[in-house]
C-alpha positions in Angstrom: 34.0 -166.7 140.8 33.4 -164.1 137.9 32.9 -165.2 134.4 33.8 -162.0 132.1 31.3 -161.0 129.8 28.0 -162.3 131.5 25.6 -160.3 132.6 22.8 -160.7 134.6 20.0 -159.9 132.3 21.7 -163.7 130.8 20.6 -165.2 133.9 16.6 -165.8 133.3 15.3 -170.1 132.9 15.7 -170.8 128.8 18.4 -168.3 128.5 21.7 -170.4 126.8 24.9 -168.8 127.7 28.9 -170.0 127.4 30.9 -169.9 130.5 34.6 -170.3 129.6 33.3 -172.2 126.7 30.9 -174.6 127.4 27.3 -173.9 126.3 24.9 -173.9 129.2 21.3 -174.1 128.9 19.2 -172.6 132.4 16.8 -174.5 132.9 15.2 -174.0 136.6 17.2 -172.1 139.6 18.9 -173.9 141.8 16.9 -172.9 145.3 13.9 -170.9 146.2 16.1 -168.0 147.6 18.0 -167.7 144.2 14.7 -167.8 142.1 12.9 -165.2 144.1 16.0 -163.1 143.9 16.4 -162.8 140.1 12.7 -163.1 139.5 12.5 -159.8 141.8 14.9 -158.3 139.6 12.9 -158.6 136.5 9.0 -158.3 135.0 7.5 -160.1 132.7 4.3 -159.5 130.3 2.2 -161.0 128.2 2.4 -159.6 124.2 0.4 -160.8 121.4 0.4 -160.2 117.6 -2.7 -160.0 116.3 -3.8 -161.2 113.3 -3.7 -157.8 111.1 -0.2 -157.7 112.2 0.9 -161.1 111.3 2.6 -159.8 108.3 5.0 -157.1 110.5 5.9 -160.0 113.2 9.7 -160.0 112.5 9.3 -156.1 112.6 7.6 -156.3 115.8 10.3 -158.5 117.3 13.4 -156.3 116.0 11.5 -153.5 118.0 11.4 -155.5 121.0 15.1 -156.0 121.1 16.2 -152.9 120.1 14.3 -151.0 122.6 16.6 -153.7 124.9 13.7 -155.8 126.0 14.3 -159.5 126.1 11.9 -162.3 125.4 11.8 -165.2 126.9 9.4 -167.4 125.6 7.7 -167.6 122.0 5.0 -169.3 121.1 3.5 -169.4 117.6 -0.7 -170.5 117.8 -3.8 -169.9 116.5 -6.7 -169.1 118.5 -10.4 -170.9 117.4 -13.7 -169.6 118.0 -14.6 -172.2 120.6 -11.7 -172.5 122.8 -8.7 -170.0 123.0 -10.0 -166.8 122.1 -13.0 -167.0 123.7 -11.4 -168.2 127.3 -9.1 -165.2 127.2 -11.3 -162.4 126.0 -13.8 -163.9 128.8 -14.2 -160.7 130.5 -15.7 -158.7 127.4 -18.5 -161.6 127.2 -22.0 -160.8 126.6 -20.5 -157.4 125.0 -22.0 -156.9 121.1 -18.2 -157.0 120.0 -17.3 -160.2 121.4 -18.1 -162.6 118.8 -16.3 -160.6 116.1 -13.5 -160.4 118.4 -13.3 -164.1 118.6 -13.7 -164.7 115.3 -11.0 -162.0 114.3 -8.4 -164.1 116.4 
């Protein structure tokens, strides 16, 4: 059964889409075999504003979009020195740049 107008970059978990009218929220795929098939068919990354850039976010995001790129979670935080940032910048530990690092984010 075709539903005109979807697509399937619609299909992908937290995506909310209208089928013939009713507002539908995905919220996990309904077997193994379907999820490995339309997570197959996309990638993901991981982006992050940093702070000197704070200013430009709604820029950034417009970008994102218009270069047709879809995002599928957001997630507002704010590192601190002795948890976040340090845990993922772990691999430049021990470098002389690492503590300015965390403290910058």
């Amino acid at each position: 059964m075709a539903c005109p107008g979807l697509t399937i970059r619609e299909l992908y978990i937290g995506s909310i889409i209208n089928v013939y009218s009713r507002q539908l929220k995905l919220i996990e795929y309904g077997d193994l075999f379907t999820q490995r098939k339309f997570e197959a068919q996309s990638e993901k990354t991981f982006a992050m504003i940093k702070p000197d850039c704070y200013t430009q976010t709604g820029q950034i995001i417009d970008a994102i979009f218009r270069n047709g790129f879809t995002i599928s979670k957001l997630k507002m935080t704010k590192f601190n020195k002795h948890g976040l940032a340090e845990q993922f910048y772990q691999e430049h530990r021990g470098k002389p740049f690492f503590t300015d690092l965390c403290s910058f984010m």
